[in-house]
C-alpha positions as CSV (number, residue, x, y, z in Angstrom):
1,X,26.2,58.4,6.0
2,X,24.0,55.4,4.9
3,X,23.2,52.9,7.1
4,X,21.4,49.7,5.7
5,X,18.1,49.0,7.0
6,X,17.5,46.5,9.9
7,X,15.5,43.0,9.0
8,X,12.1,43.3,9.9
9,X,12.7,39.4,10.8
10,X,16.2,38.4,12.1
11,X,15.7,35.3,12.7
12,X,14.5,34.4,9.3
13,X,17.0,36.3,7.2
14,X,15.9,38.5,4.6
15,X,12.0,38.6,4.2
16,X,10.1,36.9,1.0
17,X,9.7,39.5,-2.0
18,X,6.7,41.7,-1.8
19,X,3.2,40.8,-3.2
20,X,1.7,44.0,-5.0
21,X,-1.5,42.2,-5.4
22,X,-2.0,40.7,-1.7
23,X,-0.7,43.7,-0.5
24,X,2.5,42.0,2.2
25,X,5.0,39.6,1.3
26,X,4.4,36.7,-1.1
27,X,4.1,33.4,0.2
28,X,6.9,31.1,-1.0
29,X,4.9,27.8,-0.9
30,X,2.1,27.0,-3.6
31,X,-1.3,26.8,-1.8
32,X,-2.5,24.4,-4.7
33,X,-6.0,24.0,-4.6
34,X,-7.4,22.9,-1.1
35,X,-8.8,20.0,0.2
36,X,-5.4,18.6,-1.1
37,X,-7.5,15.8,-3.4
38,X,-6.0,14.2,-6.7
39,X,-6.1,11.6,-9.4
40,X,-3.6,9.2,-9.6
41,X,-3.3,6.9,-12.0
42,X,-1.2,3.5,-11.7
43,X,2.4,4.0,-14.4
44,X,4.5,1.1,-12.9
45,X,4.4,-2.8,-12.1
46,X,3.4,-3.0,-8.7
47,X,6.4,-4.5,-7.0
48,X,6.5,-2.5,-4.2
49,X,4.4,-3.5,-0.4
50,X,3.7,-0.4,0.7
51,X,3.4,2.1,-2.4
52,X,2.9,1.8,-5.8
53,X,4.3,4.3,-8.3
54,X,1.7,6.5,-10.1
55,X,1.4,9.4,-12.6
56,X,-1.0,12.5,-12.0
57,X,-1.4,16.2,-11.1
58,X,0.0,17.6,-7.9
59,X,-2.5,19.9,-6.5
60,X,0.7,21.6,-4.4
61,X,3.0,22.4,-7.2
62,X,0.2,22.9,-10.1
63,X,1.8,20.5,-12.0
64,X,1.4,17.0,-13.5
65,X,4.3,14.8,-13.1
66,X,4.2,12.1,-15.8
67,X,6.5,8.7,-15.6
68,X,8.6,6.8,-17.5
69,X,11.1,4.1,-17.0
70,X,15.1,5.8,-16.6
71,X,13.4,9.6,-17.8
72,X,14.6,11.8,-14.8
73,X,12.2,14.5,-16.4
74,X,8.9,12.3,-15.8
75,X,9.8,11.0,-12.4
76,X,6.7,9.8,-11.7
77,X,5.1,9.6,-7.9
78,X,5.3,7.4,-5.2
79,X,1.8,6.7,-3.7
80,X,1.3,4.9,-0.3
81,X,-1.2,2.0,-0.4
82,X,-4.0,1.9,2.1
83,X,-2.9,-0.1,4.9
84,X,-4.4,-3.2,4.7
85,X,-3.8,-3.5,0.5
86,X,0.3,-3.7,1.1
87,X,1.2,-6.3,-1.1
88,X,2.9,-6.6,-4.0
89,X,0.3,-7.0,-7.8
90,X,-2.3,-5.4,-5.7
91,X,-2.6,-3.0,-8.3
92,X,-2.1,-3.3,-12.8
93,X,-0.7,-0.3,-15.0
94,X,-3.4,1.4,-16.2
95,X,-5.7,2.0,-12.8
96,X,-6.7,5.2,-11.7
97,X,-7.5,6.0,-7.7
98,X,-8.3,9.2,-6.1
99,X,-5.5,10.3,-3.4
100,X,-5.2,12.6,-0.5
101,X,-2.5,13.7,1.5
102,X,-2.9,12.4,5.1
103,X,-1.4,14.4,7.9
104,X,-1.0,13.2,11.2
105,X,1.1,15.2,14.5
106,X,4.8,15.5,14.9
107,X,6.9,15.3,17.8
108,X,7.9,19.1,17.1
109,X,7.5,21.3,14.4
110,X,11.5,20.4,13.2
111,X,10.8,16.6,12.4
112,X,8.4,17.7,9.6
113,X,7.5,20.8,7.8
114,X,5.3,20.1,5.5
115,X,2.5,20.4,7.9
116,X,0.9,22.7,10.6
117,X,2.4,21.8,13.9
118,X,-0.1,19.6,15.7
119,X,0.7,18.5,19.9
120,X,1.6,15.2,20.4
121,X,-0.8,14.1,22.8
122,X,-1.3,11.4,24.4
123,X,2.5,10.7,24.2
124,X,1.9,7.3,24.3
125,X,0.7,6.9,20.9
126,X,3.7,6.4,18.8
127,X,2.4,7.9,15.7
128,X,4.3,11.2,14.6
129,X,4.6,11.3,11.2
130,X,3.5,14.6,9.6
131,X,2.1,14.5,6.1
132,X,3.0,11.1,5.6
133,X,0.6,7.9,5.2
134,X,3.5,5.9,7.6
135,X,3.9,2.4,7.7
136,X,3.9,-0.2,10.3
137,X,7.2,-1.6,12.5
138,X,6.7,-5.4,12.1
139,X,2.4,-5.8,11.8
140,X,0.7,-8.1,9.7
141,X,1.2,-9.0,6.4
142,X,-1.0,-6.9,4.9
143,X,0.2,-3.7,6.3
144,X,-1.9,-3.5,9.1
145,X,-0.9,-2.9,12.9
146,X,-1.0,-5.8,14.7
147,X,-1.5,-4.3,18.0
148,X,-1.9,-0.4,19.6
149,X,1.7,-0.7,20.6
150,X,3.1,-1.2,17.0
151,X,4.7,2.1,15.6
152,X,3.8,3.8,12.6
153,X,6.9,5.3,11.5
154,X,7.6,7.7,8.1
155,X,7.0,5.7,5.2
156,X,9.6,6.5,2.1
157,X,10.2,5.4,-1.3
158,X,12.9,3.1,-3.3
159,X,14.2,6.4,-3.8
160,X,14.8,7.5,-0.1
161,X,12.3,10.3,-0.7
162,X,9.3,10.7,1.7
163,X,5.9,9.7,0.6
164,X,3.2,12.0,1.1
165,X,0.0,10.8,-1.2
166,X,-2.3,8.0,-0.2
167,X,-4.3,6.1,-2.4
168,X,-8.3,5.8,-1.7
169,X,-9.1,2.2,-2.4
170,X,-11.5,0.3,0.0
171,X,-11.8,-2.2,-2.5
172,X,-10.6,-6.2,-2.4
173,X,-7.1,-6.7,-3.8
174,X,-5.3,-9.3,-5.4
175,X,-7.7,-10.0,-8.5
176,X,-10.9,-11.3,-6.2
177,X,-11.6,-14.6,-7.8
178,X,-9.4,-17.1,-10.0
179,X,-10.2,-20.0,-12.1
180,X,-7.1,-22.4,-12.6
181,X,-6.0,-25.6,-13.7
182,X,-4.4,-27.7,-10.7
183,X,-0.1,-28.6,-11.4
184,X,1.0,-30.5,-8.2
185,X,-0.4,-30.9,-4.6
186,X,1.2,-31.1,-1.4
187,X,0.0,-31.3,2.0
188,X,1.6,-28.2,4.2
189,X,3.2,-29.5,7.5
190,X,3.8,-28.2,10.9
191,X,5.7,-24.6,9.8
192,X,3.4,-23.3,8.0
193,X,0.9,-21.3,9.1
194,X,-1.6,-23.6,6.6
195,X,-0.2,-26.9,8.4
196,X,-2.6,-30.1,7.8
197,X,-4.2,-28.5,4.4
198,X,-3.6,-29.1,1.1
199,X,-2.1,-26.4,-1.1
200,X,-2.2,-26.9,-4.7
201,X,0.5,-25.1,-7.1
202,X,-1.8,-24.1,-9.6
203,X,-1.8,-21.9,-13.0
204,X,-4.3,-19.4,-13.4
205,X,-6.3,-19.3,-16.9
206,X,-9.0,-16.8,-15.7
207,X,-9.6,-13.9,-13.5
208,X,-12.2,-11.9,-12.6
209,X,-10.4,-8.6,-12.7
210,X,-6.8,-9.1,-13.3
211,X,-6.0,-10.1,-16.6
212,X,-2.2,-9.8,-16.3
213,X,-2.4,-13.2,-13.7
214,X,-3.4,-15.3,-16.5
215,X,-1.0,-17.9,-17.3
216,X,1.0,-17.0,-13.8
217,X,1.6,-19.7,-11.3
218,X,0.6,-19.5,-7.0
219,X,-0.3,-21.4,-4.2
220,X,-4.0,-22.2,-3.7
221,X,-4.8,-23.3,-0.2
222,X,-7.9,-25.6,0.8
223,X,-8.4,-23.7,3.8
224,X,-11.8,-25.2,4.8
225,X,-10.2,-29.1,4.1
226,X,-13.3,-30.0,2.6
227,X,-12.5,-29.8,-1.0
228,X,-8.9,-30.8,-1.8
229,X,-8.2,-32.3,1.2
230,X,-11.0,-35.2,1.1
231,X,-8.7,-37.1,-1.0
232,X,-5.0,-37.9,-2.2
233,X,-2.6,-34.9,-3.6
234,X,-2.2,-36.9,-7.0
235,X,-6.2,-37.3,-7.4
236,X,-6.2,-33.3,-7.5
237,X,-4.0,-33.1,-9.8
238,X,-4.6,-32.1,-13.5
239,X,-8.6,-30.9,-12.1
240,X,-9.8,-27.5,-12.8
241,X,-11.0,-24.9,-10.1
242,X,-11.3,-21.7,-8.7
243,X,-10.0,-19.9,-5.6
244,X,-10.7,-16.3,-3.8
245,X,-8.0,-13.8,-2.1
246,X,-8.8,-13.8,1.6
247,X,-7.1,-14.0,5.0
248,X,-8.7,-15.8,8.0
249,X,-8.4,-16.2,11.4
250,X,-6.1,-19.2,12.0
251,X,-7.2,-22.5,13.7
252,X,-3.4,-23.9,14.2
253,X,-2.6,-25.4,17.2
254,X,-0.6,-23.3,19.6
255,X,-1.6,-20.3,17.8
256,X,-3.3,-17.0,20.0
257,X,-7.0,-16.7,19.5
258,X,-7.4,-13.7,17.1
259,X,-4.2,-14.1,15.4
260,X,-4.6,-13.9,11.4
261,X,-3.2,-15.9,8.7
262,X,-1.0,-14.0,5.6
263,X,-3.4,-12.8,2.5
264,X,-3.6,-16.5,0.2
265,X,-5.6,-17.7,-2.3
266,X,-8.2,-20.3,-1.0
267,X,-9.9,-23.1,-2.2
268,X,-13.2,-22.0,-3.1
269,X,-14.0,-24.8,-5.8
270,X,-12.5,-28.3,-7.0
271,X,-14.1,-29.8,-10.1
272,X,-14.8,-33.2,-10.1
273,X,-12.2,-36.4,-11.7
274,X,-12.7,-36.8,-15.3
């Protein structure tokens, strides 16, 4: 009589196929090439906060996964911003970064498996979220955790899919520096965060790195009230200037010490009347 052979393993069903070279059973997940380090390079608009969508090789799967627009076969990959960076036009088509998959502990091995199981300790850190660059509960604008006590939770995609790459950009965003030509002038009032300062609608017509702005209309703010804000809104207007992405601690009345105004563009520069 024939009996069929017991499992060597149970619990995990029927064992992977055997390896001839190694010697024991292959391993069914693609080591890649370690440190888990690749090129990404920027295929979409960037109208996403937290991730922008990139093309490049997947160290994982040996593989480069192209994009296009509607081609299910060139998917493309969804790459986490640094935190700090998570604003939309932060990044233009065309841009290449380096990325790395960040890991960081689970609650238990079943949330996530894409990682080695690492113990969540101290419990009081609410940060659990495998390989996965996360993203903030509530925080600042930019991304960034407004206090220890925000959670990081897992951070996915338009598509529902988890992301797992994170771009490596300490750089400025937003284009740095503008030069622009002045459209209308208001003076912002007790709801905004810029209340008592002028903010001029502008349009830009140069940039220092981000040619796609030119001809694109924002808000310029005279933060330090020395430029704009020395005389009326319809003096300003029709003058040409520049401006510089920032964010600054804010001086409003009523606001906490510490507490940080949204990324804008501020004044940096007001030519003078004709």
């Amino acid at each position: 009589m024939w009996r069929k052979r017991r499992r060597p393993t149970p619990h995990f069903k029927i064992p992977s196929p055997f390896n001839p070279i190694h010697g024991d059973q292959a391993n069914l997940r693609q080591d890649g090439t370690s440190p888990f380090c690749a090129m990404m390079q920027v295929a979409a608009e960037d109208t996403y906060d937290d991730y922008v969508i990139c093309r490049g090789f997947d160290t994982r799967i040996l593989r480069f996964i192209d994009y296009a627009v509607g081609d299910a076969n060139k998917p493309g990959i969804s790459v986490a911003k640094p935190f700090g960076k998570r604003l939309t036009g932060t990044y233009e088509i065309g841009e290449v970064y380096p990325a790395l998959l960040p890991t960081q502990g689970n609650a238990n091995f079943q949330d996530f498996r894409q990682v080695v199981f690492t113990p969540p300790s101290p419990v009081a850190v609410n940060w659990r979220v495998g390989q996965n660059p996360g993203v903030v509960t509530g925080g600042l604008e930019n991304g960034q955790p407004d206090d220890l006590t925000d959670e990081i939770a897992i951070l996915y995609d338009h598509n529902s899919k988890v992301v797992n790459w994170l771009l490596m950009d300490g750089g400025g965003g937003g284009g740095k520096r503008i030069f622009f030509t002045v459209d209308s002038a208001a003076t912002a009032g007790t709801g905004s965060p810029y209340n008592g300062k002028m903010v001029l609608t502008v349009t830009i017509v140069g940039t220092e790195s981000r040619p796609t702005l030119i001809g694109t209309s924002v808000d310029v703010t005279d933060w330090s009230t020395c430029l704009a804000n020395a005389e009326t809104t319809a003096a300003v207007v029709g003058r040409e200037g520049w401006a510089f992405w920032g964010i600054f601690e804010s001086l409003q009345a009523g606001v906490d010490a510490g507490t940080l105004t949204p990324y804008h563009w501020a004044l940096d520069g007001l030519c003078c009347p004709p």
